[in-house]
N, C-alpha and C positions, 0 to 999 in steps of 0.2 A: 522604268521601275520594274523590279523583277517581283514572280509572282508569290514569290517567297516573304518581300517585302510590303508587297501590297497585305497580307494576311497577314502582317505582323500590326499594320496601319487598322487595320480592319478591327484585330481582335482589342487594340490598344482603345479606338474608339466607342467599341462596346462596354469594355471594364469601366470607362469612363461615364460613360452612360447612365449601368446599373449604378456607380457609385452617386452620381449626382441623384439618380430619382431614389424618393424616399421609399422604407419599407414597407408597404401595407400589413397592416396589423387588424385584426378583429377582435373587441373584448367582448365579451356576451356579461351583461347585467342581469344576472338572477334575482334581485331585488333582495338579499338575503347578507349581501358582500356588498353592499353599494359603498361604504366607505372606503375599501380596498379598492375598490375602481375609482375612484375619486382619487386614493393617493398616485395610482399609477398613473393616471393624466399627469400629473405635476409632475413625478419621475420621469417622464417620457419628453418635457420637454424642450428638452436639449438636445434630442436625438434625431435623427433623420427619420422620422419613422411617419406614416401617414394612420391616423388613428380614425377606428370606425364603429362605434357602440351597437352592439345587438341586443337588444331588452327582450326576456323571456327566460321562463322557468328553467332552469339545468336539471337534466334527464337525471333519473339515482343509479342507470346501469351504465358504468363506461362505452359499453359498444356503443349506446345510443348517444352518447357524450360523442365518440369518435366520428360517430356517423353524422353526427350536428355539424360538428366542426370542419368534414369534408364539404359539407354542402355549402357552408359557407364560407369557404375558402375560394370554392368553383361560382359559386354566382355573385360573390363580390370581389371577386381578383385577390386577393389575399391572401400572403406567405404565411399567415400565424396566425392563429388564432389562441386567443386564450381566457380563460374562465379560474372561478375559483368556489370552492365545496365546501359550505362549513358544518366544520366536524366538532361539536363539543366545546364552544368556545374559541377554538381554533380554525384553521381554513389550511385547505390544502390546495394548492397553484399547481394549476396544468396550463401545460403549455404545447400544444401542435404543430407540428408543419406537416398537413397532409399530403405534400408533393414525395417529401422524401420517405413517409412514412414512420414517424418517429414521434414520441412523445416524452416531455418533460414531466417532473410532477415532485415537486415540493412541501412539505409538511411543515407547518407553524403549530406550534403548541401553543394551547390557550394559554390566555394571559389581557392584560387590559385590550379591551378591543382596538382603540387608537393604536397600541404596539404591537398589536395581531396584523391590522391595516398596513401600518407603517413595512412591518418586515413582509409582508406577502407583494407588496410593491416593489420591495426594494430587488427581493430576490426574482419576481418578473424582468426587471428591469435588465438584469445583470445577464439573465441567459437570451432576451432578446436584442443585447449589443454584442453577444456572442455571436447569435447568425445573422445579424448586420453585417459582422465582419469577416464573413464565411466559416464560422464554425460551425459543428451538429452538435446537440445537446438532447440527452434524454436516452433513451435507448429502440430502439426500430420495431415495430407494432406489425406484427404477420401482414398480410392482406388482408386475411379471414374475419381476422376482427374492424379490418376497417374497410368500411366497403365502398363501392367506387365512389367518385363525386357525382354529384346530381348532376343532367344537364343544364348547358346555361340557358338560362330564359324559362327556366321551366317552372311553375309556381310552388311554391311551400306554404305550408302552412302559418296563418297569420300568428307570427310573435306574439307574446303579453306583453301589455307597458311596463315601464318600468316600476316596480313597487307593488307590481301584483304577486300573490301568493301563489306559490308552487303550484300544479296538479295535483291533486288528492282531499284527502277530508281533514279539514284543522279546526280546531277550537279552541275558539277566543273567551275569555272572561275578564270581564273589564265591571271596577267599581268606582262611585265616584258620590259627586254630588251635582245636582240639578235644583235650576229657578227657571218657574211659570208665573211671567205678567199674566194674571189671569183677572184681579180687582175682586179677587175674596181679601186675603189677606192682606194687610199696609205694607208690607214689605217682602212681597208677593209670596208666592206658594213654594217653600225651600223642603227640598225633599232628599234622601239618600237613593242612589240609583245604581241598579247594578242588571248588566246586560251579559246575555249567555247569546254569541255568533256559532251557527254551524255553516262550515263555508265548504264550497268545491268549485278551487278556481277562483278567480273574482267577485264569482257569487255566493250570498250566503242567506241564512231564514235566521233570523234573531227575537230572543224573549227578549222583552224589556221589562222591570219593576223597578217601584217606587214605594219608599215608603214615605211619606211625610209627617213632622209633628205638627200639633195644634198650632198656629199663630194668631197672632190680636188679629180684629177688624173690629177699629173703632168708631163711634158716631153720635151726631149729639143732636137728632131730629128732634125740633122745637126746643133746641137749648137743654136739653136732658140727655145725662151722655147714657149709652149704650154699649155692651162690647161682646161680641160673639166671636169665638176662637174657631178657628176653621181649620182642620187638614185637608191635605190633598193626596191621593195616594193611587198607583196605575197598574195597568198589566196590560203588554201588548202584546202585538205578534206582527212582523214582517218579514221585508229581504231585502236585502242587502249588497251593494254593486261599488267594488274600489277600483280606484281608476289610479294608472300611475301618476305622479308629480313629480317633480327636480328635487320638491323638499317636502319629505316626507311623503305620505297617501293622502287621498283624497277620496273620499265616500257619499256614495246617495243610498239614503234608504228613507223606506214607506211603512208606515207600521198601522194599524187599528187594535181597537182594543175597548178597553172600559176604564173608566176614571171612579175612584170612590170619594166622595166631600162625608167627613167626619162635622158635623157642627153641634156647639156648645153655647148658651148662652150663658156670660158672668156674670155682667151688670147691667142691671136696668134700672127705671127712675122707679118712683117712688111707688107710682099709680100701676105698673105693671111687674108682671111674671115671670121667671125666666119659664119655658116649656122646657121639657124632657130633652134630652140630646137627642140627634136624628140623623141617621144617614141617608144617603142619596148618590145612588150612583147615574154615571150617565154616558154615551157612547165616544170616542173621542178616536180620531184617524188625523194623519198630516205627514208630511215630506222632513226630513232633515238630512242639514250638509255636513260632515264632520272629516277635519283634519286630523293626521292620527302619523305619529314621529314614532320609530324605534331606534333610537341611539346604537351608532353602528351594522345596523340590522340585527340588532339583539330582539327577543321573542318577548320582553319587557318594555313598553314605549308606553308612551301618554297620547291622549284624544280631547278635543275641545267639538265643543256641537253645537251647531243652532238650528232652531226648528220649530216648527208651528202648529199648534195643536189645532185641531176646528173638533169643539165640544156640542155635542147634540143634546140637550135637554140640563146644562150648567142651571143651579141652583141660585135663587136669589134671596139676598137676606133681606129679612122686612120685620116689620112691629105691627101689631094689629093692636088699636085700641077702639072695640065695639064692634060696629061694623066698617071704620076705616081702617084700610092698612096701607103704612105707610111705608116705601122702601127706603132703606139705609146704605141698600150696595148691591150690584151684580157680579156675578161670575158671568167673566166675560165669551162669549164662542168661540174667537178667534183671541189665541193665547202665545205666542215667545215664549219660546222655551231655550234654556241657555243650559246646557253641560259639563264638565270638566271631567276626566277620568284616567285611572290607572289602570292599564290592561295587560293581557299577560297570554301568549300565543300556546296552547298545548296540540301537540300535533303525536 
């Protein structure tokens, strides 16, 4: 075999080669585009393409965007990388291949986020079965702007999970409604609640308030009924830690603070008094977990919560007649607390 022929053998088996093994592709999940990266999973898979997610915040200055995307081209083997920016409703699709030097970058104009989604995948798609099949796409990026790849094996810094919020300072306002099994009122302690998060990062310090109105607590000690209205009403202060999840966020936080009990008496038997209305506050700290959705990675999502008050010095309802008195009800120390809320991201 001549050696003309043998390098014909040679380069035949290489094309064949690159052709069978798939594309390495890198997406980077900013937690901000998660539906767009969801739909490019589905687009993609039909394609020879080997897909490989990197969760963490997307840089706001391109060089640092370009400079992400060589390093992680170099230390996960991957021809492509690609992200997406959302601009106003819309997203803008980049697309890399640090070897060649060249960058893609497509613009979607807002619109329903599902069809913002839909078309930033579809046009991913289209320019990375372009360089599947030996095209360039985009236009070629100086050096200067794009600086070398990082060594391999060399460590970087740890990514954010998926769903955690950008680098910088954002605030959250979220309102809603909240109940405390507490055992003042029958049909426990139903309050308005509305929370102010200052966040940097995954981390945040959050006010919580409450307001609650009066509720019944009724009771009929020795057959003579009774009924004292009770509010419930808070102000805390903690911090605040989101953790990424597949579906939606996921949240711990710690708060302290003071509880105020409003009480009234309505009705009493014959032989007794209502006294004066009286307040009573009392110290109250505890843990809660809250799940927290933004549809499409929109700045408008909803939160559900559950959490556990432990109340220091919780008031108890009682009747005195003489020198007996006799209890009708406690507020309990350890209290369930359930939330529901609409929140709304200001950055």
């Amino acid at each position: 075999m001549t050696a003309r022929a043998l390098a014909a053998v040679a380069i035949t088996a290489m094309a064949a080669r690159a052709a069978a093994e798939p594309m390495a592709v890198v997406v980077r999940d900013g937690g901000d585009a998660r539906l767009a990266v969801t739909r490019l999973r589905g687009q993609l898979a039909d394609l020879a393409v080997a897909l490989t997610i990197a969760p963490g915040p997307i840089e706001p200055a391109l060089e640092a965007q370009l400079a992400m995307a060589s390093q992680l081209a170099a230390t996960r083997g991957a021809r492509v990388v690609v992200w997406f920016v959302a601009r106003g409703g819309g997203l803008a699709v980049a697309i890399a291949t640090p070897a060649d030097h060249r960058l893609f970058v497509r613009e979607i104009p807002p619109a329903d986020p599902s069809a913002v989604a839909e078309a930033a995948a579809i046009a991913a798609r289209g320019a990375l079965r372009a360089i599947a099949d030996g095209g360039r796409i985009g236009v070629e990026v100086p050096d200067r702007e794009l600086p070398p790849p990082a060594v391999l094996g060399a460590p970087s810094p740890e990514p954010a999970r998926v769903g955690e919020p950008a680098r910088g300072v954002s605030v959250t306002l979220a309102i809603g409604w909240q109940v405390a099994l507490e055992g003042g009122a029958d049909a426990g302690a139903h309050a308005v609640a509305q929370r102010t998060t200052v966040a940097s990062g995954p981390w945040g310090v959050l006010l919580a308030l409450s307001w609650g109105p009066a509720l019944a607590h009724a009771a009929a000690p020795g057959g003579e009924p009774v009924r004292i209205d009770l509010s419930r009403s808070s102000a805390a202060v903690g911090v605040d830690r989101v953790f990424g999840s597949r579906f939606g966020e996921l949240a711990l936080a710690a708060a302290a603070g003071v509880v105020v009990y409003r009480r009234m008496t309505t009705t009493t038997p014959s032989d007794l008094s209502a006294t004066p209305a009286a307040t009573t506050a009392a110290l109250v700290a505890g843990p809660e977990l809250r799940w927290q959705w933004r549809p499409g990675g929109a700045a408008i999502g909803i939160a559900v919560a559950a959490g556990l008050d432990v109340v220091l010095g919780a008031p108890d309802l009682a009747v005195a007649r003489g020198a007996e008195v006799v209890s009708i009800g406690a507020v309990r120390t350890l209290q369930p607390r359930f939330m529901a809320t609409v929140f709304a991201d200001l950055r």
